[in-house]
VOGU-3710 file (C-alpha; in Angstrom, 3 decimals, decimal comma):
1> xxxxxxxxxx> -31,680/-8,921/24,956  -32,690/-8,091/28,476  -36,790/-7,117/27,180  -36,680/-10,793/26,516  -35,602/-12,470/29,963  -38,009/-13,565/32,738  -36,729/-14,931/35,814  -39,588/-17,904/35,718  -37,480/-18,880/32,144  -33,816/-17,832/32,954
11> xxxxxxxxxx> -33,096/-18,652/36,792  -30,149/-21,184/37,295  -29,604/-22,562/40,443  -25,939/-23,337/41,023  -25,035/-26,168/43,273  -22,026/-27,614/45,208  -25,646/-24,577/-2,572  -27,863/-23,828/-3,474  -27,672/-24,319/-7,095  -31,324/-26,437/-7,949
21> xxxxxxxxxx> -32,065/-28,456/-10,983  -35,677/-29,659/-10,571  -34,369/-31,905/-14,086  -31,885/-33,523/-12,312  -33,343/-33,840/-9,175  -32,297/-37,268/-7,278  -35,466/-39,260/-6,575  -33,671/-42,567/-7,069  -35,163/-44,954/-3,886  -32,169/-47,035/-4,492
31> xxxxxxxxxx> -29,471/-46,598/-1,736  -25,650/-47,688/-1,646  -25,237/-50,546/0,992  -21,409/-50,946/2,172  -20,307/-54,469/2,466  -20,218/-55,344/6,581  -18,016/-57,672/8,751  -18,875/-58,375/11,868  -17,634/-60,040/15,417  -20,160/-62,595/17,044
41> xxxxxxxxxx> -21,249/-61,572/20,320  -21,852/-64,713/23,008  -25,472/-63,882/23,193  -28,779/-63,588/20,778  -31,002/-60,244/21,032  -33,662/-58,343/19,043  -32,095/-54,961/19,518  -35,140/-52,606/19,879  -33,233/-48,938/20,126  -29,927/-47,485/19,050
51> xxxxxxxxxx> -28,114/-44,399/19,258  -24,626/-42,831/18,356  -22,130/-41,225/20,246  -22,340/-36,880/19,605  -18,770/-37,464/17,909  -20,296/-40,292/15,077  -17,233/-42,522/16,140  -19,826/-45,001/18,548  -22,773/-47,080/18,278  -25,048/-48,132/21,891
61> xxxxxxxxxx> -27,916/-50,812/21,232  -30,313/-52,037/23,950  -32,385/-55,213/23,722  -35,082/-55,199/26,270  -35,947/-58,676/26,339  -33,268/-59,596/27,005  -31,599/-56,780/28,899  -28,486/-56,109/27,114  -26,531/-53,058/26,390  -23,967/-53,357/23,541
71> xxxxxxxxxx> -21,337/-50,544/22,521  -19,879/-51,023/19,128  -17,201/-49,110/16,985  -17,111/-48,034/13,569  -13,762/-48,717/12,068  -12,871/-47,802/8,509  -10,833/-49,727/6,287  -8,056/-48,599/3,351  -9,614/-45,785/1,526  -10,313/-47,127/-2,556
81> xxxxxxxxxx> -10,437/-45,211/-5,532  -14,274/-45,565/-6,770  -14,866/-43,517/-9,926  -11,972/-41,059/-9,385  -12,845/-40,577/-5,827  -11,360/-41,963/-2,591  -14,173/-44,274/-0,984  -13,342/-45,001/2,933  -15,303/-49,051/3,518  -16,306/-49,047/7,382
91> xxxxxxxxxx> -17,591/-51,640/9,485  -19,076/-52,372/13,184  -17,566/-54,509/15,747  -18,634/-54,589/19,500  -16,077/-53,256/21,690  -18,505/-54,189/25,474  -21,693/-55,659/26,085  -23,482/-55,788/29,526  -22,782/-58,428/32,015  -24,807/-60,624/33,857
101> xxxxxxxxxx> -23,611/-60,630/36,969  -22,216/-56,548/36,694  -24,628/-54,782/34,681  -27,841/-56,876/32,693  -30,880/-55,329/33,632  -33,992/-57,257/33,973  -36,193/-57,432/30,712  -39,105/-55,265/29,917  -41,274/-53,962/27,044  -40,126/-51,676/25,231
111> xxxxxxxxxx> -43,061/-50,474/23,045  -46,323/-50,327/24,459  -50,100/-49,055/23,442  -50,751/-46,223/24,968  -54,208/-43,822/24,375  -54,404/-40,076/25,420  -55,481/-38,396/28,063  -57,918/-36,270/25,603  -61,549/-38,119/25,073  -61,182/-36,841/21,621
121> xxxxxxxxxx> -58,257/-38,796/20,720  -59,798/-42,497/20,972  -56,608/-43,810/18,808  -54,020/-46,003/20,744  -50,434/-45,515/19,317  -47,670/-47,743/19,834  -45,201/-45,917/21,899  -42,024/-46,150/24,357  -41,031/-43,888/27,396  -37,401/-44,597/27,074
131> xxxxxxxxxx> -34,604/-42,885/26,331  -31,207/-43,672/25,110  -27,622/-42,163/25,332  -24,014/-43,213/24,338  -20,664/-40,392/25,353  -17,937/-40,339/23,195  -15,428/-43,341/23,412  -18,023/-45,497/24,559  -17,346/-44,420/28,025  -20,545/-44,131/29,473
141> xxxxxxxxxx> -23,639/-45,480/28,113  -27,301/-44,434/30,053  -30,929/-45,387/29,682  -33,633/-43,123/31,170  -37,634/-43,400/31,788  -40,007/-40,732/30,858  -42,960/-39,116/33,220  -45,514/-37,042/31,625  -47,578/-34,032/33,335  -50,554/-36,375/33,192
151> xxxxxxxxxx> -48,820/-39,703/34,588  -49,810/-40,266/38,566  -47,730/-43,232/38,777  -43,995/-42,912/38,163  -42,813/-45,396/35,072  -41,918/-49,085/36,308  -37,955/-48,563/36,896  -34,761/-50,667/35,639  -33,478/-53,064/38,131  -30,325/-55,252/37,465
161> xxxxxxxxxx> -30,261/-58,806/37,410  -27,929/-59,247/40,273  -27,642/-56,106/41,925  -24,696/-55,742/44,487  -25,244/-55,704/48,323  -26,126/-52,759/50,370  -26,847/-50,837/46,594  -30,369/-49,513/45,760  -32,090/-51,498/43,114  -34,614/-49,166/41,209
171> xxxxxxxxxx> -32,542/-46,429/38,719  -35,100/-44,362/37,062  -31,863/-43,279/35,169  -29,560/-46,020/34,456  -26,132/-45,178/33,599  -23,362/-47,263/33,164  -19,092/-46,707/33,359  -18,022/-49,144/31,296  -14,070/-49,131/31,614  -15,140/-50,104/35,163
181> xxxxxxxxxx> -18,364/-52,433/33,948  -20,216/-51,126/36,672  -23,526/-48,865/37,265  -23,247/-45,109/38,814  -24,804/-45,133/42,248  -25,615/-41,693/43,091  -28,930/-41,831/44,407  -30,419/-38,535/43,483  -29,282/-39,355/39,634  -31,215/-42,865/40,310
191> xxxxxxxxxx> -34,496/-40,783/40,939  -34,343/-38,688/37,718  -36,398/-38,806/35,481  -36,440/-37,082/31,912  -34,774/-36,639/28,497  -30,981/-37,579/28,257  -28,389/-36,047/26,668  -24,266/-36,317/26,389  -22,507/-32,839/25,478  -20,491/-32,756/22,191
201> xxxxxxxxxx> -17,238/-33,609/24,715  -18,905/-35,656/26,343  -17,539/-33,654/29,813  -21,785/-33,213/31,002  -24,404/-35,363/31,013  -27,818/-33,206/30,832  -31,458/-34,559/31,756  -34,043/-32,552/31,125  -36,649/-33,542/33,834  -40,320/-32,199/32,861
211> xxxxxxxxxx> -43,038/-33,919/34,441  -44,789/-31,772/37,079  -48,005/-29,896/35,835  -48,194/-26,497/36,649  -52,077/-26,066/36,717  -52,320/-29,053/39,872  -48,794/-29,273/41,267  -47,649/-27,291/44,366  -45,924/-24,458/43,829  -42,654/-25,958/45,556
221> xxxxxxxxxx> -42,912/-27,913/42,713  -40,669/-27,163/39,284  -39,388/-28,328/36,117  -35,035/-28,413/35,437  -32,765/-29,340/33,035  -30,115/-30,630/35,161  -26,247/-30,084/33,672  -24,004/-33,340/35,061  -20,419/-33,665/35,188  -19,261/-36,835/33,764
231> xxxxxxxxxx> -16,209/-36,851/35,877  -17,961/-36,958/39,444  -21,747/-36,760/38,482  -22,261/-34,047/40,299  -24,679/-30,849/39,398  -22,635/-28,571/37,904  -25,930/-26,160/37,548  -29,763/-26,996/37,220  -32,043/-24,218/35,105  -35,667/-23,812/35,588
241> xxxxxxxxxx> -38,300/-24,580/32,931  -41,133/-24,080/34,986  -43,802/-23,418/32,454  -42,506/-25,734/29,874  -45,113/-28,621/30,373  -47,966/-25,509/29,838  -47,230/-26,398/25,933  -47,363/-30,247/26,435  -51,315/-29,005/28,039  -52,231/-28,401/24,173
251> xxxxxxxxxx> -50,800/-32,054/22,912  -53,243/-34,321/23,525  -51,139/-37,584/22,831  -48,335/-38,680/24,551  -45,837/-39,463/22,375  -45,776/-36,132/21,082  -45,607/-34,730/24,132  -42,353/-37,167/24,379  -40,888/-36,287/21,112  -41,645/-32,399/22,109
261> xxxxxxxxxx> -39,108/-33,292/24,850  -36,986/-34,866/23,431  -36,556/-32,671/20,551  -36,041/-29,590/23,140  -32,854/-30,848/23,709  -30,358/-29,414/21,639  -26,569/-29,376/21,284  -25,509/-27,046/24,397  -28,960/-25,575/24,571  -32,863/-26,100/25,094
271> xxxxxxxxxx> -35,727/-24,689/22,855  -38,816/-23,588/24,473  -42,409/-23,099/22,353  -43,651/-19,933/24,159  -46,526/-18,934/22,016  -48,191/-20,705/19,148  -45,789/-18,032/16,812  -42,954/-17,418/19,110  -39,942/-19,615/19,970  -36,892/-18,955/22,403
281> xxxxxxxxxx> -33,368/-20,477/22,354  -31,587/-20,790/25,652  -28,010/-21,609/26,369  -27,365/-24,513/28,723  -24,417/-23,169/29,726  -25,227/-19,709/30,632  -28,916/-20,088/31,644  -29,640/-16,953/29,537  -31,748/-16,573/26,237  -30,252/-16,143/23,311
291> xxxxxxxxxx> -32,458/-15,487/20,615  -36,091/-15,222/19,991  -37,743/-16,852/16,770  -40,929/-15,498/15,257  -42,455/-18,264/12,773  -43,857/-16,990/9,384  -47,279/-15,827/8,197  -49,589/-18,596/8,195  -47,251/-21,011/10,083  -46,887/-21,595/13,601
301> xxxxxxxxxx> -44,871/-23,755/15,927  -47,616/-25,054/18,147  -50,904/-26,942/16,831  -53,254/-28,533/19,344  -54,526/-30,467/16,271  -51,222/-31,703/15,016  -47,515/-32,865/15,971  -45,603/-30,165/17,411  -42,164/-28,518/15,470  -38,996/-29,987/14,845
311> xxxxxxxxxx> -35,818/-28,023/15,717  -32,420/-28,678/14,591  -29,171/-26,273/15,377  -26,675/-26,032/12,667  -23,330/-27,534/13,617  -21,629/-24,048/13,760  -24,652/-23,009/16,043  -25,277/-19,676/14,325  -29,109/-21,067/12,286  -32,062/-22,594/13,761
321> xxxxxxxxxx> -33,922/-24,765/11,196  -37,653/-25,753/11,963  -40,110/-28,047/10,693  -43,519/-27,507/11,868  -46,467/-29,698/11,528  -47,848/-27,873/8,755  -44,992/-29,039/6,770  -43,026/-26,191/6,469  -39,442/-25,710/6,368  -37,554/-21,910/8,326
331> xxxxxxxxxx> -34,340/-21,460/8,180  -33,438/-18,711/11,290  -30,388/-16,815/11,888  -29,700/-17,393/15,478  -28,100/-13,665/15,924  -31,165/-11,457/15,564  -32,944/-14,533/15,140  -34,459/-13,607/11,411  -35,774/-15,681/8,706  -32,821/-16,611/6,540
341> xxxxxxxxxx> -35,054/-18,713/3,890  -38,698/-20,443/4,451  -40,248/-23,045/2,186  -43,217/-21,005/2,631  -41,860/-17,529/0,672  -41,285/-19,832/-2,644  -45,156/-19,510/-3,566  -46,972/-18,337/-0,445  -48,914/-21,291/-0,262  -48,490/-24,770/2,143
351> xxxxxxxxxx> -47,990/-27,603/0,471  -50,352/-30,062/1,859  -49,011/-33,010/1,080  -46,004/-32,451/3,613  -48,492/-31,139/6,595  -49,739/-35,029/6,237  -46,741/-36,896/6,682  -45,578/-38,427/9,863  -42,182/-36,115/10,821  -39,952/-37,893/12,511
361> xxxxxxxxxx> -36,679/-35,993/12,439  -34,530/-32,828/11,139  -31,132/-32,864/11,063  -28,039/-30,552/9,402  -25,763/-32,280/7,128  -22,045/-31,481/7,773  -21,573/-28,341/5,428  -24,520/-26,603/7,159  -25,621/-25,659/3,715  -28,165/-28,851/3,669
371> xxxxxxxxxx> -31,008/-29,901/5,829  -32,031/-33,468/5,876  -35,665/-34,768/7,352  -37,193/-38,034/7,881  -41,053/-38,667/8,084  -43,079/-41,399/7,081  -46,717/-42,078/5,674  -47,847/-43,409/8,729  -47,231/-44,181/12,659  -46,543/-47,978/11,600
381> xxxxxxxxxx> -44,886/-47,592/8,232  -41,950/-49,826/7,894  -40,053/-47,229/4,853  -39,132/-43,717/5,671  -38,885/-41,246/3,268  -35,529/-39,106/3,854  -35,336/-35,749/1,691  -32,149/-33,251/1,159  -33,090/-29,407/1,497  -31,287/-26,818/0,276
391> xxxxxxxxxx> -31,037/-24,038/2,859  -31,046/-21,084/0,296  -34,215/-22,390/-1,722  -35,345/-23,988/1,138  -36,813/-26,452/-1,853  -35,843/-30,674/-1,663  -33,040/-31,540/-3,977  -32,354/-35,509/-2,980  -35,260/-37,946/-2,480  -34,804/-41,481/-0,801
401> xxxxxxxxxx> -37,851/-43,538/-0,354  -37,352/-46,761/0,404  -35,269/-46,279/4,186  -36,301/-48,596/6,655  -38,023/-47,328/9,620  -35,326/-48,220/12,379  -33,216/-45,844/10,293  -30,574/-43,467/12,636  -28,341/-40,751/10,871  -25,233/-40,125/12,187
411> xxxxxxxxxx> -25,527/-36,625/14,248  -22,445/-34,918/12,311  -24,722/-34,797/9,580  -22,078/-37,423/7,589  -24,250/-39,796/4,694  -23,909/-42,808/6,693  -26,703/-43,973/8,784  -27,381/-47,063/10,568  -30,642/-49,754/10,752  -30,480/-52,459/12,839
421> xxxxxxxxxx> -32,818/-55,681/12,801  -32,751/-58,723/15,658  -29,174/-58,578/16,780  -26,952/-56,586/14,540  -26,399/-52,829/13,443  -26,251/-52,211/9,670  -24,095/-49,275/8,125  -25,605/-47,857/5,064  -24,971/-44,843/2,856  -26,830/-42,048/0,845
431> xxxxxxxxxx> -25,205/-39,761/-1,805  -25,685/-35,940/-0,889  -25,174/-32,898/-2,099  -21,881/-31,625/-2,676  -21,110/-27,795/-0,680  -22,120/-24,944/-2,658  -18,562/-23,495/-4,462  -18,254/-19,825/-5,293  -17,973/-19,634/-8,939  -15,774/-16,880/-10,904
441> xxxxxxxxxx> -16,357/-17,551/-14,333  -20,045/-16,222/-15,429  -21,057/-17,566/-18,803  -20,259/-15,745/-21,942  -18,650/-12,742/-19,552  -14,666/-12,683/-18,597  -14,190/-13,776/-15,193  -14,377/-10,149/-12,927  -11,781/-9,458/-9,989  -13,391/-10,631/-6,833
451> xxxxxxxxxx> -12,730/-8,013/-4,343  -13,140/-9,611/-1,466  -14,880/-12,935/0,302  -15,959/-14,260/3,488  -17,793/-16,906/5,121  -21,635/-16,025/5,111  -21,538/-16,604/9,076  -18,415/-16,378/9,909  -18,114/-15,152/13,912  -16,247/-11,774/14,458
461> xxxxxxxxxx> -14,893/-11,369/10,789  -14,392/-7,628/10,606  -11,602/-6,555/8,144  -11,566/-3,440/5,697  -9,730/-3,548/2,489  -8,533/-1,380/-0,681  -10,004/-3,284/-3,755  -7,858/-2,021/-6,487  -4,649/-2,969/-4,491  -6,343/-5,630/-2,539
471> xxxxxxxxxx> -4,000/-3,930/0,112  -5,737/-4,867/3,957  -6,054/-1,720/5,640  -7,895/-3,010/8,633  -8,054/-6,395/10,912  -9,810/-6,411/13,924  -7,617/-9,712/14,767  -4,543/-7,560/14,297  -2,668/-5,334/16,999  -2,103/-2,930/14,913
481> xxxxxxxxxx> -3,522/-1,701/11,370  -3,357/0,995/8,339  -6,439/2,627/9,752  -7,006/2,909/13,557  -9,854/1,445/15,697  -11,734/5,494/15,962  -12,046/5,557/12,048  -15,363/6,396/10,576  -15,050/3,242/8,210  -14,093/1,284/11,054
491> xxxxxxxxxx> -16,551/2,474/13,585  -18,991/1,949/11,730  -22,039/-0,625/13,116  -23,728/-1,340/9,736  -26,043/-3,513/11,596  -26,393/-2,173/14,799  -28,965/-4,925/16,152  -26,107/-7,249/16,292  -24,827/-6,145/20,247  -22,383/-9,482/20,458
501> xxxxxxxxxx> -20,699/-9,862/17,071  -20,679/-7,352/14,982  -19,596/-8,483/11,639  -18,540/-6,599/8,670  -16,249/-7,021/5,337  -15,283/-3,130/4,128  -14,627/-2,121/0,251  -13,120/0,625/-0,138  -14,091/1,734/-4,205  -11,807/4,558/-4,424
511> xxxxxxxxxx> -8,358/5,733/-3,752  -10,314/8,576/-1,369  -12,042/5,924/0,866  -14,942/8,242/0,068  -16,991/5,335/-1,213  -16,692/2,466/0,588  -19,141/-1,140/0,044  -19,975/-3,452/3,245  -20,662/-6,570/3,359  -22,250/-8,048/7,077
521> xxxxxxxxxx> -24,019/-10,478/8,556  -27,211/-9,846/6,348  -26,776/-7,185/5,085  -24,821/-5,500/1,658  -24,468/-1,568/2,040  -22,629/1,721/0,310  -21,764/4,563/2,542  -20,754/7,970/1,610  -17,713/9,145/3,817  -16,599/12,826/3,299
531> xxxxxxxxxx> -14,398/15,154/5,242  -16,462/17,325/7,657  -19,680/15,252/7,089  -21,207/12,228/8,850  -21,344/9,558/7,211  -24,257/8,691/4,532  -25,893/5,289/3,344  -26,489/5,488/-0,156  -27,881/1,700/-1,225  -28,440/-1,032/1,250
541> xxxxxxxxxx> -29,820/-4,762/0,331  -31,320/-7,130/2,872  -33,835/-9,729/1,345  -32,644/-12,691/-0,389  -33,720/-12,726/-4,369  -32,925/-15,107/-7,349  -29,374/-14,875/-8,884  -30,136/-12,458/-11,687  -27,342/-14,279/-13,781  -27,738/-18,042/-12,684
551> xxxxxxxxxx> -31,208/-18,689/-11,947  -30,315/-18,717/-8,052  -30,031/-16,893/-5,197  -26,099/-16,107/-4,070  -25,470/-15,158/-0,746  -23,840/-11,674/-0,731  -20,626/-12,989/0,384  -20,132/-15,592/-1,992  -21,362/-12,387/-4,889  -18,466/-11,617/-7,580
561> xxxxxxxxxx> -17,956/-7,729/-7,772  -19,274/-7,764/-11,385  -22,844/-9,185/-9,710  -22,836/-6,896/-6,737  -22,848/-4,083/-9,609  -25,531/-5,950/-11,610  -27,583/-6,669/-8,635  -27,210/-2,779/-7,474  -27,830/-1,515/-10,935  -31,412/-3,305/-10,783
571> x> -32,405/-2,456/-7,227
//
């Protein structure tokens, strides 16, 4: 890991299922709409931006106009039985709204027409520089402005309607406490300016200010991503992205260069486009890389003629998935960080109608076995379309059509998402895929003992068993075990690229533990152990391939004995 790190990238500066049917393949555009109640609020808006809370539980709206910030809670109802299934009814009701006298900021424009700074671009695109961010509970709710490498001016600030005395006026982040209905004052936060961001406990508050450009600025001058604790606002620890805005020198319009922001921000860490091909993941937390991502042959994650890649991090944070502006879909395996699956391998060719669409988002739907991504045919389209991946396949197996634009999925990757139109939210619903489930039973064949199963990614799993006896001869979680820690079998680094967590699931195939199948993180392999002689690697499988009994691919974990055998015999 250490050939990777740079001090100009790593510094921190502490401070005080896949199981496809193409036949049955959803591409119904209708969508299930949930019937809504809601409480009046004592004021009208035309809410132009929304966002959830990182726990789903929490809905923040701003209006503009007229000023107003409005937190509202999603509260579900009696569950009902709706064809054999328990069906849980939710609705929204605001739980605070801005004050005038406390916390109503003055109105502005939201959207505005903005060209590029490239004389080849001549189009003007309708565009905001704001950002939006709710914390869990509805305790704190925060707007932010935007500056760009190319911007001279800073952005025009938000400024209350009745400040309070002796209090500065101008917040260039705006962030509100509202069990006490008042703004934070802490002057340096006031200054910020950047992407925003509550953690998934909502303890830090990160901004990831990138505006200076490093081919004019002073050198004194820098780019951080500032971590925040929620509990005093102060720094906890501020890490230095000083070459990030180099990639936003090769996006000529600005509101990619805001979405490349934005979308750089990920749970707990920050992506960073390095080369047009190469990718690294950093932790927030640590300051210190954690993977590097090379894209695939005729891919890449930067285009100076195009909108730049989508990132999404799975909810277990162990697979990167990326959408790049040529339209095609990577699934990465953060450890290592290798291709687990790439829309791209299926024929070798890019499908050109995805590079046109407008991409808008990727997200992970809650098993992590799903991707879903939002685009649209154009910058002013009022539908989205919203497609399902499988992450195996890495092919679409749900199509919605008809999704209005305003359209914001809930960030546990649940099927409810919201819209919201003059002065109300909207709940809404989409069916999706049901988690792959290992099946025993292979047609026309008994079902076969299953000697042993694990989760594909599970962290630290590392267990050796007997499989005729299904006796456990080894847990690394245990104190003590049938075989000891210096055991060949257990010594063993079947995949000795992973430093951190090693992972492995152990077979032993006969009485002698002379024969002995692992299972690992990508790997499946059978060593030879003998008295007196090292040990030997006699098969070992590491590419994904089709199910040679279903028609689909099987991750090795989730294999029946009787298919590891099939799948060996044919290698």
């Amino acid at each position: 890991m250490e050939e990777y790190e740079d001090k100009k990238y790593s510094l921190i500066q502490t401070t005080p299922s896949p199981n496809t049917n193409y036949d049955d393949m959803d591409i119904d555009t209708t969508i299930e709409m949930i019937s809504l109640e809601y409480s009046s609020l004592p004021f009208r808006q035309v809410i132009d931006v929304a966002t959830f809370s990182p726990n789903g539980e929490h809905i923040a709206t701003y209006a503009a106009k007229e000023g107003k910030l409005v937190i509202w809670k999603i509260t579900n109802r009696e569950g009902i039985l709706f064809e054999e299934e328990e069906t849980v009814i939710s609705r929204i009701e605001p739980i605070w709204h801005s004050n005038q006298n406390t916390t109503d900021l003055k109105p502005r424009d939201y959207w505005q027409h903005r060209e590029s700074f490239a004389s080849s671009f001549t189009q003007k695109l309708k565009m905001t520089n704001i950002d939006f961010a709710l914390s869990n509970d509805g305790t704190h709710v925060a707007l932010s402005l935007i500056k760009l490498p190319q911007d001279i001016e800073d952005p025009i600030p938000f400024e209350m309607v009745h400040p309070p005395p002796n209090k500065a006026t101008k917040f260039f982040t705006y962030i509100v406490k509202t069990t006490r209905d008042r703004p934070i004052f802490r002057r340096y936060l006031m200054k910020l300016t950047g992407t925003i961001k509550f953690t998934k406990d909502s303890k830090s508050f990160v901004i990831c200010n990138i505006e200076h450009n490093n081919f004019i600025s002073p050198a004194d001058e820098i780019n951080f991503i500032y971590v925040i604790s929620t509990d005093n606002w102060k720094i906890r620890h501020k890490l230095v992205v000083d070459n990030f805005s180099d990639t936003l020198q090769v996006i000529p319009h600005p509101w990619s260069q805001i979405n490349t922001v934005k979308n750089s921000l990920l749970p707990g860490h920050f992506i960073f486009v390095e080369q047009w091909d190469t990718a690294l993941l950093w932790s927030l937390s640590t300051g210190q890389l954690v993977s590097r991502f090379k894209c695939v042959q005729k891919d890449s994650f930067l285009d100076a003629d195009a909108s730049p890649t989508l990132f999404a991090l799975s909810h277990n944070q162990q697979m990167l998935a990326t959408w790049t502006s040529k339209g095609v879909l990577t699934i990465f395996l953060c450890e290592g960080g290798l291709i687990f699956a790439s829309s791209l391998q299926n024929n070798g060719k890019i499908d050109e109608s995805l590079a046109y669409l407008n991409r808008l988002e990727i997200l992970w739907l809650e098993d992590d076995e799903h991707i879903l991504t939002i685009s649209s045919k154009g910058t002013d389209s009022t539908e989205n379309c919203v497609q399902i991946w499988d992450i195996y396949t890495c092919e679409p197996v749900s199509k919605f059509d008809n999704i209005k634009s305003s359209c914001l999925f809930d960030p546990n990757g649940k099927n409810t998402y919201i819209t919201f139109k003059d002065d109300l939210p909207q709940l809404h619903k989409i069916q999706t895929p049901k988690s792959f489930q290992i099946q025993h039973i292979i047609s026309g064949l008994k079902q076969q003992m299953v000697i042993g199963k694990h989760h594909y990614l599970e962290s630290g799993f590392n267990r050796i068993y007997q499989y005729d006896s299904k006796k456990l001869l080894y847990d690394s979680s245990q104190s003590e075990s049938i075989l000891p820690d210096d055991h060949p079998i257990v010594e063993l680094r079947i995949e000795p690229w992973l430093i951190y967590t090693p992972i492995k699931s152990g077979f032993c195939l006969d009485p002698n533990m002379e024969r002995v199948l692992f299972i690992g993180h990508y790997t499946i392999q059978i060593w030879i152990f003998k008295n007196g002689e090292k040990p030997r690697l006699q098969f070992i499988w590491c590419r994904p391939m089709k199910g040679l009994l279903q028609g689909r691919y099987t991750p090795p974990s989730k294999m029946s004995l009787f298919e590891k055998v099939v799948m060996i015999g044919t290698c």
